[in-house]
N, C-alpha and C positions, 0 to 999 in steps of 0.2 A: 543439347547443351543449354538452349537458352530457356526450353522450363526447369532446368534443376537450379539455374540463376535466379529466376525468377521467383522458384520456391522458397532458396535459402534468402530472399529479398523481404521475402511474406514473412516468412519465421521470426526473420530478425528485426522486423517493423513491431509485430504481435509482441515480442520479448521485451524490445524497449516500452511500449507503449505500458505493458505491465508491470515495469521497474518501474516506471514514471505515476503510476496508478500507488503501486505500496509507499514511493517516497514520499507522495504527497499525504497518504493515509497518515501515515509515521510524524508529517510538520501536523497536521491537524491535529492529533492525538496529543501532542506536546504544545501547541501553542493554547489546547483545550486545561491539559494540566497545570502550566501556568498561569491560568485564568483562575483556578480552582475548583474545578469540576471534578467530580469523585472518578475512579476507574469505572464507577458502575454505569454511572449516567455516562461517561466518554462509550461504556461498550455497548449502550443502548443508541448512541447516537451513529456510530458507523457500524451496528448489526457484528459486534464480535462477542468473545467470551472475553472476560474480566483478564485471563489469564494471556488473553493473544494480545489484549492492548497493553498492560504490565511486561509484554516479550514488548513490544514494536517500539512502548516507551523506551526502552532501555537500549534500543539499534542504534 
C-alpha cells in the first residue's frame, strides 16, 4: 500500500511540476509578445515551432 501512495505521490509531484513548466512557458511567450518580439524570434528563444507558440499565445 505504501509504494502505490507513494507512486501516485511521484506522478502527481512530476504532473504539477510540468503544468507549472507550460504555464510559465505560456507568461513568457506573451509577456515576449507584448514587448514586440516577432513569433519567430519568441520561437527561437524557448526552442519551439512558430506554430506551438502562436497555439500557447492564444491559452
Amino acid at each position: 500500500m505504501c509504494d502505490i501512495m507513494e507512486r501516485l505521490m511521484r506522478e502527481n509531484n512530476e504532473q504539477s511540476y510540468e503544468k507549472g513548466r507550460q504555464e510559465e512557458k505560456i507568461s513568457m511567450i506573451k509577456n515576449a509578445i507584448a514587448k514586440g518580439y516577432t513569433y519567430n524570434d519568441i520561437a527561437e528563444f524557448v526552442n519551439l515551432s512558430v506554430e506551438e507558440v502562436k497555439g500557447l499565445a492564444n491559452a
